[in-house]
C-alpha positions in Angstrom: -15.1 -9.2 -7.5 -12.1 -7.1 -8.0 -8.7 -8.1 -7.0 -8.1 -5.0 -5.7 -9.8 -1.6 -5.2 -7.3 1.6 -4.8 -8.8 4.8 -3.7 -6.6 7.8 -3.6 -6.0 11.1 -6.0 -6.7 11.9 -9.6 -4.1 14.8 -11.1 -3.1 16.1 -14.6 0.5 16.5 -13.3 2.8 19.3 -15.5 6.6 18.3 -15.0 8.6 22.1 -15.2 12.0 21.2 -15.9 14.5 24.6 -14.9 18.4 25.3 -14.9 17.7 28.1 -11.9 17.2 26.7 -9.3 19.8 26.3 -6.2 20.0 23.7 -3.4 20.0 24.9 0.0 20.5 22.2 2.5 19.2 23.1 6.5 20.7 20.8 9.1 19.7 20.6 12.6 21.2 18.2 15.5 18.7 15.4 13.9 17.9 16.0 10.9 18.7 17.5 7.3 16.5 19.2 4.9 16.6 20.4 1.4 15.0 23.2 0.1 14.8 23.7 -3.5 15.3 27.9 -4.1 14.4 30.6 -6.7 15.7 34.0 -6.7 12.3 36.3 -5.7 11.5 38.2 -8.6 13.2 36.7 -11.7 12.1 35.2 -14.0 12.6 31.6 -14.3 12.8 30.3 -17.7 11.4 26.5 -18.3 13.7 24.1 -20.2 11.3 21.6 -20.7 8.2 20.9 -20.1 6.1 17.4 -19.6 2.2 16.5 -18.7 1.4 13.3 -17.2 -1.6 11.7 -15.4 -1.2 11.8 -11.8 -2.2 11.4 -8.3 -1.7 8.0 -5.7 -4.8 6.9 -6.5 -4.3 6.6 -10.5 -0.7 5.8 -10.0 -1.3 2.9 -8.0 -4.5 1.5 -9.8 -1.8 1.2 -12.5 0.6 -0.5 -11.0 -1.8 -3.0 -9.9 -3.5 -3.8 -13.5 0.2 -3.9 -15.0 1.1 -6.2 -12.2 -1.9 -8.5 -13.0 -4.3 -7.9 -10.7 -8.0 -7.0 -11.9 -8.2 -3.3 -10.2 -10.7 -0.6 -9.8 -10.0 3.2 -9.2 -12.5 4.7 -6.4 -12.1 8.4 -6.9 -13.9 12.0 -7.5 -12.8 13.8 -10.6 -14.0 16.6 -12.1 -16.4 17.2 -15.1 -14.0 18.8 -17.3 -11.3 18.4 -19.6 -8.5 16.7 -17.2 -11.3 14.7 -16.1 -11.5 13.3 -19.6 -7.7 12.5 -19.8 -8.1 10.6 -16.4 -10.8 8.1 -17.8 -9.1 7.9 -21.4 -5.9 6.5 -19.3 -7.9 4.2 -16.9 -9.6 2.8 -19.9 -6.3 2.1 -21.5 -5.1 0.5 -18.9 -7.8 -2.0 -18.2 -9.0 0.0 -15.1 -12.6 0.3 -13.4 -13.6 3.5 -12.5 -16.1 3.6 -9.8 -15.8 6.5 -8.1 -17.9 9.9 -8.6 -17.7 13.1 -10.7 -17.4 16.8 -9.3 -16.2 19.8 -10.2 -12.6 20.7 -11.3 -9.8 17.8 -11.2 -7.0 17.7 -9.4 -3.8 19.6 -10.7 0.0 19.3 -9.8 2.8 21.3 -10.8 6.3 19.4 -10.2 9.3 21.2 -9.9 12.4 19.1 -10.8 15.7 20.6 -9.5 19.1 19.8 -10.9 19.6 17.3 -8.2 16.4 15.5 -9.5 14.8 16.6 -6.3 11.5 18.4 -6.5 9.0 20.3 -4.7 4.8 19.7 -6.3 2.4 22.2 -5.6 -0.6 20.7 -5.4 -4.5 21.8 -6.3 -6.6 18.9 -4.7 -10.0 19.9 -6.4 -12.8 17.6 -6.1 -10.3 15.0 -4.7 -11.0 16.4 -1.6 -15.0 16.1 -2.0 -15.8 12.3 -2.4 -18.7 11.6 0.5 -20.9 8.7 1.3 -23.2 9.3 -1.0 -21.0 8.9 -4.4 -20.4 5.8 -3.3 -21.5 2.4 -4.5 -21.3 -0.4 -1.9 -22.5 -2.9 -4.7 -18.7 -2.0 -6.3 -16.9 -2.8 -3.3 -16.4 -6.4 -3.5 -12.4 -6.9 -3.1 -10.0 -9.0 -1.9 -7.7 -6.0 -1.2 -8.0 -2.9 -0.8 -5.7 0.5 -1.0 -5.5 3.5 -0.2 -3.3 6.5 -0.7 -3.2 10.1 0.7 -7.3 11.7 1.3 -7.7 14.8 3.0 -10.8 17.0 3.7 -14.5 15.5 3.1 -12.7 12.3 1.6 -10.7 11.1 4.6 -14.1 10.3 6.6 -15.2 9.0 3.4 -12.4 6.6 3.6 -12.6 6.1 7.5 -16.3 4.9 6.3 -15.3 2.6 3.4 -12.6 0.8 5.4 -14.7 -0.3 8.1 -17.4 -1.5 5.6 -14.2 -3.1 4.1 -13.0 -4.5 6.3 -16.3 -6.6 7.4 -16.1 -7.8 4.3 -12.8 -9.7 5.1 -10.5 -8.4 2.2 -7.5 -7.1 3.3 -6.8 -3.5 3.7 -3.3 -1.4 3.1 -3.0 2.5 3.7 -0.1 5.0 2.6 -0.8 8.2 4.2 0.7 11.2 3.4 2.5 13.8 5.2 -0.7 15.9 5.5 -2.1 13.3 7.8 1.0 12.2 9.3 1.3 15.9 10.5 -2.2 15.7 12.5 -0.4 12.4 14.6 -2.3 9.5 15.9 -5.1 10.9 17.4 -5.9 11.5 13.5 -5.1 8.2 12.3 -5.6 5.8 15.4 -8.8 4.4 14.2 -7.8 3.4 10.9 -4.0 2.0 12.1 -6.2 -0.5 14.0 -7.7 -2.0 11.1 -5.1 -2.2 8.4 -2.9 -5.3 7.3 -0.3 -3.3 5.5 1.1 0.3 6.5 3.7 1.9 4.2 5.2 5.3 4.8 8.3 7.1 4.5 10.6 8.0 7.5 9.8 11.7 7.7 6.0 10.6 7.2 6.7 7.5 10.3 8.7 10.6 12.7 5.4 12.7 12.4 2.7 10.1 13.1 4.4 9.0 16.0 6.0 12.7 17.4 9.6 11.5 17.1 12.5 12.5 16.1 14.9 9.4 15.9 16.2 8.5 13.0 16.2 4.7 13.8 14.4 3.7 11.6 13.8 0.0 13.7 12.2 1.5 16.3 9.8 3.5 14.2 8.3 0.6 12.3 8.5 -1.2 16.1 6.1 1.2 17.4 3.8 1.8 14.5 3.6 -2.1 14.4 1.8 -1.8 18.0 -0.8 0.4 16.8 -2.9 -2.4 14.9 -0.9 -2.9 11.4 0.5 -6.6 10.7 2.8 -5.4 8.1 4.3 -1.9 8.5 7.1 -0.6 5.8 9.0 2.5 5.9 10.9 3.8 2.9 14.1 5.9 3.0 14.7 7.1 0.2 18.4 5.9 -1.3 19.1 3.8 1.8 16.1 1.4 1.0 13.0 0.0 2.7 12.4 -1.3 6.4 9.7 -3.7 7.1 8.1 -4.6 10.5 6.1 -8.3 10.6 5.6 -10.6 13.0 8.2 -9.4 15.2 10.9 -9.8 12.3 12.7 -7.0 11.1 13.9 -7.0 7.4 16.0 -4.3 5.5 16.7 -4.3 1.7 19.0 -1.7 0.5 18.5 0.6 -2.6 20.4 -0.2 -6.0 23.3 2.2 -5.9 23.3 1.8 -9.6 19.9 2.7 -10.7 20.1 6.0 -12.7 17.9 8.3 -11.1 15.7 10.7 -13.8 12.4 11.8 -11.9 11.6 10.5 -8.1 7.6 11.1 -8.3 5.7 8.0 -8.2 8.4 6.2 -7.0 6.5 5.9 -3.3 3.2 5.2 -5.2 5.1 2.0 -7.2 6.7 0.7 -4.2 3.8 0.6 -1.9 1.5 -0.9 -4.8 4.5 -3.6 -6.0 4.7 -4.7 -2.4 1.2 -5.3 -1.8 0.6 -6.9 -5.1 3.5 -9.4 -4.2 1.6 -9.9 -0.6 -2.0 -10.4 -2.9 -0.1 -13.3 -4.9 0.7 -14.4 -1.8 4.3 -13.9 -2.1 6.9 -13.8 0.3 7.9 -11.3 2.9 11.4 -10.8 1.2 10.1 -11.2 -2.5 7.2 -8.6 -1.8 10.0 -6.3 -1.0 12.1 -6.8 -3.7 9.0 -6.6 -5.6 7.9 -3.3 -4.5 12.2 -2.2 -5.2 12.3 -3.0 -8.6 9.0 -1.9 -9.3 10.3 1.9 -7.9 13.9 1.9 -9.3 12.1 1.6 -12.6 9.7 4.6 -12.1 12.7 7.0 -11.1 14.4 5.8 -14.1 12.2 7.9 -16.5 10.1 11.0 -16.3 6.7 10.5 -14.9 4.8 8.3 -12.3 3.9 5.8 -14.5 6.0 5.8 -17.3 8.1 3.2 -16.6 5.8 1.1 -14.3 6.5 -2.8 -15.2 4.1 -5.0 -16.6 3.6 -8.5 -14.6 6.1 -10.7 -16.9 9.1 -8.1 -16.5 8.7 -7.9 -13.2 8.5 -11.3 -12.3 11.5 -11.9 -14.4 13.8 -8.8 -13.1 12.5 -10.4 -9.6 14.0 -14.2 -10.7 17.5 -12.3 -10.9 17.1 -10.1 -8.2 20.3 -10.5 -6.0 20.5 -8.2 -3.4 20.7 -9.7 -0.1 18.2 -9.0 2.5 19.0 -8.3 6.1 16.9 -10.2 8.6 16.7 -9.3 12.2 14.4 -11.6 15.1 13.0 -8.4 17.7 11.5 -8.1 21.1 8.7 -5.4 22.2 8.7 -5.4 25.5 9.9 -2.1 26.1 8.1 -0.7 23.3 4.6 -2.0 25.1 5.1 -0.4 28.5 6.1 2.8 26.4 3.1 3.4 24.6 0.8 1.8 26.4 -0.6 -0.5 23.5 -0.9 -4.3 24.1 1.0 -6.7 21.9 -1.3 -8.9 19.5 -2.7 -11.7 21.1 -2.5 -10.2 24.8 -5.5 -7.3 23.6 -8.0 -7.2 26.9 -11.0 -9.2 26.7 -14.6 -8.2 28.4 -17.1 -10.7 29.1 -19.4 -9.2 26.7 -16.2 -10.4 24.1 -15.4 -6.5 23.6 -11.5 -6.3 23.0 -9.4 -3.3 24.3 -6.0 -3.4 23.6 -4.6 -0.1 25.0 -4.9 2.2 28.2 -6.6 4.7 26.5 -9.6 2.7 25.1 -10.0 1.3 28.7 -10.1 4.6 30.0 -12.6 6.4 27.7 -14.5 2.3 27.7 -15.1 2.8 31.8 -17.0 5.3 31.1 -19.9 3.9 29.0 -19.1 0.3 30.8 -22.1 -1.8 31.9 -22.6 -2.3 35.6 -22.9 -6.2 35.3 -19.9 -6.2 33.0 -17.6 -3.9 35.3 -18.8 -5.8 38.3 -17.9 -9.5 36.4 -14.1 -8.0 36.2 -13.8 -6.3 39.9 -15.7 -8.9 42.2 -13.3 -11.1 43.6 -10.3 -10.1 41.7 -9.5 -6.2 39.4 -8.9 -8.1 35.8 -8.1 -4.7 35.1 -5.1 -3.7 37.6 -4.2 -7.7 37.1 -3.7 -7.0 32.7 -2.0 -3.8 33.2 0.4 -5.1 35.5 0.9 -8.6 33.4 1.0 -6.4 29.8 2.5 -3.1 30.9 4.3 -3.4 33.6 2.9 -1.0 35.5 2.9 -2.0 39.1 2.2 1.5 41.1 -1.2 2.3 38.5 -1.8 -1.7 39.0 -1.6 -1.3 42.5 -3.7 2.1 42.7 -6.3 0.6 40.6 -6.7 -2.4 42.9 -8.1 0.1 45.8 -11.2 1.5 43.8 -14.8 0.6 43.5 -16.1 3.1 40.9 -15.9 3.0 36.9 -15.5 6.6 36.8 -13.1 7.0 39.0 -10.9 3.7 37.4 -11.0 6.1 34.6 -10.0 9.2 35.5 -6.9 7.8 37.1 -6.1 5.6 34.1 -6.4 8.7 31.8 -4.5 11.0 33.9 -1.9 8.6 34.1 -2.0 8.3 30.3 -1.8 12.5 30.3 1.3 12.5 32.5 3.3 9.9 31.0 
C-alpha cells in the first residue's frame, strides 16, 4: 500500500541559459502575454547550460517521498539512455517505479529569458504511449493518487486508472495542463466529476471553462460545480486561490523570494498541497504548504533542486506568517448558469442512478427505462419539479410539465442546453 501513486511525465530536461533574447509583451482588453523573442537567423550563443530530470510525473513523485509519504511513479519511459537516468534518480529518492518501458524518453529543452521567464519545447516520446495493458492493477493500492498533464494514448489510460481508483476509495487529485485545458470540458468532464483535489493555473482555469475573466473567484466557483471538492488556482506572483466547501481562501506570494528558475514551481505546489491534505492538514496549512514548497523550487535552477525534505518544511511552515484571506460564498447564480447541481441537491432515480446536471438528464432520457421514467412522471414530473427547485428555470420547468415522451423530454432539455 503506497501513500500515494503520481502518474504524469518522465523528461531529461536541458536548461539553455542565453543573453539574446528580448521580451515582447502583447496586451489585449483582457489579458497580457509575454513572448520570449530571438532574432530569425542568428545565431544565438548559450551562456550556460544545465541537465536535469524532468517531467510532472517525476517532479511530483519527488516531492511526495521528500515530504514523507511512501510514493510510486506510474509512467512509460523509454529503453535507452535517459531512461536510465530516470530510474537512477527514482531509486535515489526512495521511489517505486511501476509503470512500463517504450521507446525513446521524453525530452525538454527550457529556454530561460533574462526576466527568468521561459518557453520549453517539449518531445513527449513514449510519455504519450502508456495503455491498459502496461499496467499492473496489483500496484495500484493507494490512499492518494496524482496526476499531472497525459496527452495522446495515455490520457484514456488515465481516464481508465482513475475510475478503477477511485472504486478503490483513495483519493484522487489531477493538474491538467494547458494541452487539455485547451480541448474545454467536454474533454475533461468525466474526470472533473471524480476528483477531490483540482489545481490549475489561471490561464489553464480561463480555457477549461471558455472564459475570459480574470476573477479569479468566480473561476475556482465554477470549476468547483463540475464535481472537484477542492479546486486551486495558482497565479503566478499574486499567489494561490482555493475553492472548498463554499469558502474561498487566498494566500499571497512572498514578494521577497528571489526568483532563479520558475519550472517545477507548479509541480511543487500542487504536490506540497496535497501532501499537506494526505497528513490530513488543514485547508490554510496545505496552502502554505504547497507556497513554501514552490518559493523554494524557483529559488534555484531545476524542478527539483531545491524541493524540501519533510523536517524543513514542516519547520519553515511553524514560522510561516503570511496571513490568509478567508471569504464565506454563495452559488446560486453560478448553478442556474451552468446548469450543474450543487453537491448534495444531485438528481436521484429510483433505480439510485444520480444526475447532477441538464446535460446528463438529457443524453440519460434517452437510454431511460420505461418503469423508471414512468415512477418520476405519473402523478407529478420529478424532473420539471428539480429543475425548477435547483436551476431556476421556470419556463423549461413549465414546458417539461406538458410532455409524455422520454425522447422528446430530451430533445427539449438539450436544445435548451444548446441555446443557452
Amino acid at each position: 500500500m503506497f501513500d500515494i501513486i503520481t502518474i504524469g511525465s518522465a523528461t531529461v530536461d536541458v536548461f539553455a541559459y542565453t543573453d539574446s533574447s528580448e521580451i515582447i509583451k502583447i496586451k489585449s482588453s483582457t489579458s497580457e502575454q509575454d513572448f520570449i523573442a530571438y532574432n530569425s537567423g542568428e545565431k544565438i550563443i548559450i551562456t550556460d547550460l544545465d541537465f536535469e530530470i524532468g517531467g510532472g510525473g517525476t517532479n511530483t513523485a519527488v516531492s511526495f517521498s521528500r515530504l514523507g509519504l511512501k510514493t510510486a511513479y506510474l509512467g512509460k519511459i523509454g529503453s535507452d539512455e535517459n531512461a536510465s537516468k530516470v530510474l537512477e534518480l527514482l531509486k535515489k529518492e526512495n521511489i517505486s517505479f511501476i509503470g512500463a518501458r517504450g521507446e525513446k524518453t521524453g525530452y525538454s529543452i527550457v529556454l530561460n529569458s533574462f526576466e527568468h521567464d521561459r518557453t520549453i519545447l517539449t518531445y513527449k516520446g513514449a510519455n504519450n504511449d502508456l495503455v491498459d495493458s502496461d499496467i499492473v492493477l496489483s500496484n495500484l493500492q493507494t490512499k492518494w493518487f496524482y496526476a499531472s498533464s497525459m496527452i495522446g494514448n495515455s490520457f484514456d489510460t488515465l481516464k481508465s486508472i482513475i475510475s478503477v481508483i477511485k472504486k478503490t476509495g483513495a483519493k484522487v487529485a489531477f493538474n491538467p495542463s494547458s494541452y487539455q485545458a485547451k480541448r474545454g470540458l467536454s474533454e475533461l468532464a468525466i474526470v472533473l466529476k471524480q476528483l477531490d483535489v483540482l489545481v490549475l493555473n489561471k490561464e489553464e482555469a480561463q480555457l477549461l471553462l471558455n472564459e475570459k475573466t480574470n476573477i479569479t473567484n468566480d473561476l475556482v466557483k465554477k470549476l468547483a460545480l463540475l464535481g472537484p471538492k477542492y479546486v486551486v488556482i495558482t497565479d503566478g506572483a499574486k499567489g494561490v486561490t482555493c475553492y472548498y466547501d463554499q469558502t474561498i481562501y487566498y494566500l499571497p506570494a512572498s514578494k521577497d523570494v528571489k526568483v532563479v528558475e520558475t519550472t517545477g514551481a507548479g509541480d511543487a505546489f500542487a504536490s506540497a498541497f496535497v501532501a499537506g491534505l494526505a497528513y490530513l492538514f488543514s485547508v490554510e496549512d496545505s496552502l502554505k504548504l504547497g507556497l513554501i514548497q514552490a518559493e523554494s523550487v524557483i529559488s534555484a535552477v531545476g524542478a527539483k533542486n531545491n524541493l524540501l525534505f519533510r523536517d524543513d518544511a514542516l519547520n519553515q511552515l511553524k514560522v510561516f506568517n503570511r496571513p490568509i484571506q478567508i471569504s464565506k460564498t454563495i452559488d446560486e447564480e453560478y448553478i442556474k448558469n451552468t446548469f450543474v447541481a450543487p453537491k448534495g441537491k444531485e438528481f436521484v432515480l429510483q433505480n439510485n442512478q444520480k444526475i447532477s446536471d441538464l446535460n446528463e438528464l438529457g443524453n440519460s432520457l434517452r437510454t431511460m427505462q420505461d418503469d423508471v421514467f414512468k415512477y418520476h412522471t405519473q402523478s407529478k414530473n420529478h424532473f420539471s419539479l428539480w429543475i425548477k427547485d435547483v436551476f431556476n428555470l421556470t419556463t423549461l420547468s413549465e414546458k417539461l410539465n406538458l410532455i409524455k415522451s422520454k425522447l422528446e423530454m430530451s430533445d427539449v432539455i438539450l436544445e435548451y442546453i444548446k441555446q443557452n
